[in-house]
C-alpha positions as CSV (number, residue, x, y, z in Angstrom):
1,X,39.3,-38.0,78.9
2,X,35.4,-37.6,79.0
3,X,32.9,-38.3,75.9
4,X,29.8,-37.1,75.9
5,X,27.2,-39.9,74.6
6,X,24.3,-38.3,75.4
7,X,22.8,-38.2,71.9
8,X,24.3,-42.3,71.3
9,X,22.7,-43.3,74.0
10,X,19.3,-42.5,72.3
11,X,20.0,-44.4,69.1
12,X,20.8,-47.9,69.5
13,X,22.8,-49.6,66.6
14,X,24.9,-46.0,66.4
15,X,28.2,-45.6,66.6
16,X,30.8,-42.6,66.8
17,X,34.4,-41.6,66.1
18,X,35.9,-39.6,68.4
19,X,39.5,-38.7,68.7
20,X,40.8,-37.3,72.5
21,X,43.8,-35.5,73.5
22,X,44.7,-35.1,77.0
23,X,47.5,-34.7,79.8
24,X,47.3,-38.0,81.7
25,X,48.4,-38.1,85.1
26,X,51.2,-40.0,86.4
27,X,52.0,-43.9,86.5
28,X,52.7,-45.3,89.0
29,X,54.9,-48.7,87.9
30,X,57.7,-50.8,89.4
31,X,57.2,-48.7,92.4
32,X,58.6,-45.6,90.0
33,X,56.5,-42.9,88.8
34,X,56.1,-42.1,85.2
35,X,54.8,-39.1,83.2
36,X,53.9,-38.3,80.4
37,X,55.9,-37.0,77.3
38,X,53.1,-34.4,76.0
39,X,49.6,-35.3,75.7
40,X,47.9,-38.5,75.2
41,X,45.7,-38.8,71.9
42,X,42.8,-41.6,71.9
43,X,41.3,-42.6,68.6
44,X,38.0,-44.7,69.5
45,X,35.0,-46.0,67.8
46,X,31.8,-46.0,70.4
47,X,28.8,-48.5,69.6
48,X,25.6,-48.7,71.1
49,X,24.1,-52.1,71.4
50,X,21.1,-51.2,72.8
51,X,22.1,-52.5,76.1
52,X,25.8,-51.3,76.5
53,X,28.3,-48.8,74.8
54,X,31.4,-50.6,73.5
55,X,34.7,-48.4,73.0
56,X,36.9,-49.7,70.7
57,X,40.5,-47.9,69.9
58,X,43.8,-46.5,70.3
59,X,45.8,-45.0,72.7
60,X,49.1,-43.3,71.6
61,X,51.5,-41.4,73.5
62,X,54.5,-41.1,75.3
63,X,56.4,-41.5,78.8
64,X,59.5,-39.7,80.0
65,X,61.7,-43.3,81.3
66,X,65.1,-44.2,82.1
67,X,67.1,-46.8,80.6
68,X,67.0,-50.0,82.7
69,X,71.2,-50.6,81.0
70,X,72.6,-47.3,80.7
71,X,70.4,-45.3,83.0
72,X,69.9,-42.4,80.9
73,X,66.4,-40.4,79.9
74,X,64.6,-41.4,77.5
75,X,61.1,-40.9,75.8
76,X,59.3,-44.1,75.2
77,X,56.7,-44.2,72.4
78,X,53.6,-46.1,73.4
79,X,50.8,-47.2,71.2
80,X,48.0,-49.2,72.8
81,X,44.7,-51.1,72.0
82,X,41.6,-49.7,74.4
83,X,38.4,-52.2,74.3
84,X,36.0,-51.7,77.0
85,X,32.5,-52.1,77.3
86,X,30.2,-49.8,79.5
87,X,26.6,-50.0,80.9
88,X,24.6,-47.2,82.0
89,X,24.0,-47.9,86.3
90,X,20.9,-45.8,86.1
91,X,19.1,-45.3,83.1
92,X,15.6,-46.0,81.9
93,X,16.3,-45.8,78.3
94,X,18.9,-48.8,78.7
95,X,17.8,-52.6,79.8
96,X,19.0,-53.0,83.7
97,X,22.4,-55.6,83.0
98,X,22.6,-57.5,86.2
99,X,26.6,-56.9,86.7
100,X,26.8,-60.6,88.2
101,X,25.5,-61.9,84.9
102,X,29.0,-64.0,83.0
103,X,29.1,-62.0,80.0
104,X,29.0,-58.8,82.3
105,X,31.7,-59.4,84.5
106,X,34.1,-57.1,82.9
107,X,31.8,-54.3,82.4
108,X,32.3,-51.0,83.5
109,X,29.2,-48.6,85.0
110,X,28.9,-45.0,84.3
111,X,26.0,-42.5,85.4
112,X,24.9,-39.5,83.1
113,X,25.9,-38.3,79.6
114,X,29.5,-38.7,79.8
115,X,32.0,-41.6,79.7
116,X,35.2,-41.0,81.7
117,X,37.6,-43.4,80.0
118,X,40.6,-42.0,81.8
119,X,40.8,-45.0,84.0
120,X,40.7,-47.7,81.6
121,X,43.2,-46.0,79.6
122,X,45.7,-45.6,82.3
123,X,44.9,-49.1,82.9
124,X,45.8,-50.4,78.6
125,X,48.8,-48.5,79.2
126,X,50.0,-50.3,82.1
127,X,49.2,-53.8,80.9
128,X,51.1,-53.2,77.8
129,X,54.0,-51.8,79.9
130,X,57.5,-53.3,78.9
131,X,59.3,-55.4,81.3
132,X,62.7,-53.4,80.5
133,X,62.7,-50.1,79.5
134,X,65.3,-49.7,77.0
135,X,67.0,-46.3,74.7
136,X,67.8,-48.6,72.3
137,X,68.3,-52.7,71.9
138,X,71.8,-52.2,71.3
139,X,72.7,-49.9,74.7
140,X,75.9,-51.0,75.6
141,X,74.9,-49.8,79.5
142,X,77.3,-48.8,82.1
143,X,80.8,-50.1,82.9
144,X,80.2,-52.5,85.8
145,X,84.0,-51.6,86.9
146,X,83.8,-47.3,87.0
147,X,80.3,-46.7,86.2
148,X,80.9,-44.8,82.9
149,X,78.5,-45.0,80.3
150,X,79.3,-47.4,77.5
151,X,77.4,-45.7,74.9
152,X,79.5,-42.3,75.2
153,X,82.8,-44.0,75.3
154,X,85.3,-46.4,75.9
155,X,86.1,-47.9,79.2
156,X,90.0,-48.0,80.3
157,X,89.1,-50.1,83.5
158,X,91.6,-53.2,83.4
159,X,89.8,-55.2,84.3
160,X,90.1,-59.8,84.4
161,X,86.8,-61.6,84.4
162,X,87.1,-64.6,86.3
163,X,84.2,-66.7,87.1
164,X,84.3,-66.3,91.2
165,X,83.7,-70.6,90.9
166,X,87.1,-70.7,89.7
167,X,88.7,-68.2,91.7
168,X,90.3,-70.6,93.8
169,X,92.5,-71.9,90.9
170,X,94.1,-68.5,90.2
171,X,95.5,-68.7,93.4
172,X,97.4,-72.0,92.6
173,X,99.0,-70.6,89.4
174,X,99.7,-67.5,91.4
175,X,103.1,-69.3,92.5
């Protein structure tokens, strides 16, 4: 996802809307790799403060998952807040930002006319990442018995819970 900001970079105090949609590349997350559902859209205001450009947004999309209960595919809807702030490494028209300075510890640097926010949006996404992925809050998940699907039907496993602490007393009524 790159933006030209050739012409912002000129006009401190400016701003611009711009709205992006691209095919991201895969996730990597949980030590499983995710893609992407379709296209990613990014809806981002751009500021020039005369010293740095500040994007400011939304990411929305989508990522092809499995359900961590019932194991089945699923598309997971994913809308994300993107807030980043950029200097420009090498340019005369901008004040040099000493990148040790406090405020400009988080900053990111970018050469030339074009931002490529990729990164940092592959990066929103992954902070904002669920711990669970799940089809739906009320997936029943799978039979821990046969391994059928709880969601699709009914499972005929007989099947006596007994908490393996007490165990030892089931043997004593046994006789």
């Amino acid at each position: 996802m790159r933006i030209d900001v050739a012409d912002l970079k000129k006009s401190p105090g400016e701003s611009i809307e711009v709205e992006l949609s691209s095919h991201l590349p895969d996730l990597e997350f949980q030590g499983e790799k995710l893609s992407f559902d379709g296209p990613a859209r990014v809806f981002a205001k751009i500021s020039n403060t005369g010293r740095a450009l500040i994007v400011k947004g939304k990411v929305t999309g989508a990522l092809k998952v499995h359900c961590d209960r019932c194991l089945e595919p699923f598309s997971l809807p994913l809308e994300v807040q993107l807030s980043e702030v950029y200097y420009p490494a090498d340019d005369e028209d901008f004040p040099a930002v000493d990148p040790s300075a406090e405020e400009a510890q988080d900053w990111i640097p970018f050469s030339g006319n074009v931002l490529d926010i990729t990164p940092e949006v592959l990066k929103s996404i992954l902070l904002e990442m669920p711990m669970r992925f799940l089809c739906r809050e009320e997936c029943r998940g799978l039979c821990s018995f046969c391994g059928r699907n709880l969601n699709r039907a009914t499972c005929t496993c007989e099947r006596e819970e007994i908490d393996p602490r007490l165990s030892v007393l089931k043997e004593i009524f046994k006789n």
